[in-house]
C-alpha positions as CSV (number, residue, x, y, z in Angstrom):
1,X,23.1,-56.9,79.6
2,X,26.0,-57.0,82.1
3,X,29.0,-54.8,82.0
4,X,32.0,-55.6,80.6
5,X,35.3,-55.5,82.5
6,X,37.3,-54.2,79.5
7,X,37.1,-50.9,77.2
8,X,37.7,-50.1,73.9
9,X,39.0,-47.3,72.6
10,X,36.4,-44.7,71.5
11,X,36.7,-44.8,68.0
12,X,36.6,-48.6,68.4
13,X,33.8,-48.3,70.6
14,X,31.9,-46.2,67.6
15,X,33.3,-49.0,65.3
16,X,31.8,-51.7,66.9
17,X,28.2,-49.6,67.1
18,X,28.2,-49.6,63.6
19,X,28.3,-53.3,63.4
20,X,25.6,-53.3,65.5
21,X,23.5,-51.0,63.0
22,X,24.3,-53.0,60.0
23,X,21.2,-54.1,58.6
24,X,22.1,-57.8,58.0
25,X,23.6,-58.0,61.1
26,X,20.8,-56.7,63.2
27,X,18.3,-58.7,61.9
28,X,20.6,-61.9,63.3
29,X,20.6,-60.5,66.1
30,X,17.6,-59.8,66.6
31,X,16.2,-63.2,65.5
32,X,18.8,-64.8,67.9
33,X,17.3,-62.7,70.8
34,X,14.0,-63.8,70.2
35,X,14.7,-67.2,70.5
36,X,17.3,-67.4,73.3
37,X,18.3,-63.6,74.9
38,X,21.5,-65.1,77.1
39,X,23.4,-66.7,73.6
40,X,22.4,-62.9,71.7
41,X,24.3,-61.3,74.9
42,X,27.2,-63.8,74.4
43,X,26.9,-62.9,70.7
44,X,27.4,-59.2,71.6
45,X,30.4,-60.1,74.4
46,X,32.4,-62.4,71.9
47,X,32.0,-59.3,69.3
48,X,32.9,-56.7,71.6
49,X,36.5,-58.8,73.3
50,X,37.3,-60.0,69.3
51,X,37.9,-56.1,68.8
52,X,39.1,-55.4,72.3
53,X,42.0,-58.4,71.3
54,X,42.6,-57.2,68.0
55,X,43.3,-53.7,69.6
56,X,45.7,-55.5,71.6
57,X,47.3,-57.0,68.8
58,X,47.7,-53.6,67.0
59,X,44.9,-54.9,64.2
60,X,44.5,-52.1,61.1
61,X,40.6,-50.5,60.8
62,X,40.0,-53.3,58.6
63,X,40.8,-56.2,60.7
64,X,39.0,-54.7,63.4
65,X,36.0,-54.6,61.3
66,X,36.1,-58.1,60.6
67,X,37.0,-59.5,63.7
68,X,33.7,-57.7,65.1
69,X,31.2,-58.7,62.7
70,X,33.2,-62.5,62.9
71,X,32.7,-62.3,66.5
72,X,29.1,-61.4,66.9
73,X,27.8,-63.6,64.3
74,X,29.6,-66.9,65.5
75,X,26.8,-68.2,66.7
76,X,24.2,-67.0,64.5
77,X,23.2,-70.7,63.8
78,X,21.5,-70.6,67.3
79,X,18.7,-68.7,65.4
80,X,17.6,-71.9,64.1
81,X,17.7,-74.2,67.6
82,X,14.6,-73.9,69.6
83,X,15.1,-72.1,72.8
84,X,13.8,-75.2,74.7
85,X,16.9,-77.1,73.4
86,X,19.2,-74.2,74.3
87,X,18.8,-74.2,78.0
88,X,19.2,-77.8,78.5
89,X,22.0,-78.5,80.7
């Protein structure tokens, strides 16, 4: 996965790894990655800059939460597209 030219604070940073251990949330992950490993990285980038914008915008705990879990499940629908269809341009 490529780097990502912003940072969160740490405690958003340890936020935003608990979003990734939630077990609903992992297993949509993880089902998106087996189809299609480029849209679960976008998953994970959209997640990660929804927090990193709601820091910006002086978002409580709560909305930060949200806005994390909203951002790396937006495409969670992939799951269900064959990868074939995916990467057509």
């Amino acid at each position: 996965m490529t780097r990502d030219k912003f940072t969160l604070p740490l405690r958003v940073t340890a936020m935003y790894a608990s979003i990734l251990e939630d077990k609903t949330v992992k297993e949509h992950l993880e089902e998106v990655r087996a189809v299609h490993q480029d849209s679960y990285e976008h998953m994970v980038r959209v997640g990660r800059l929804s927090m990193y914008l709601g820091v910006r915008n002086h978002l409580c705990d709560e909305q930060l939460r949200n806005i994390g879990e909203a951002g790396t499940l937006h495409d969670v629908g992939k799951k269900d597209i064959p990868g074939c269809v995916l990467c057509k341009a």
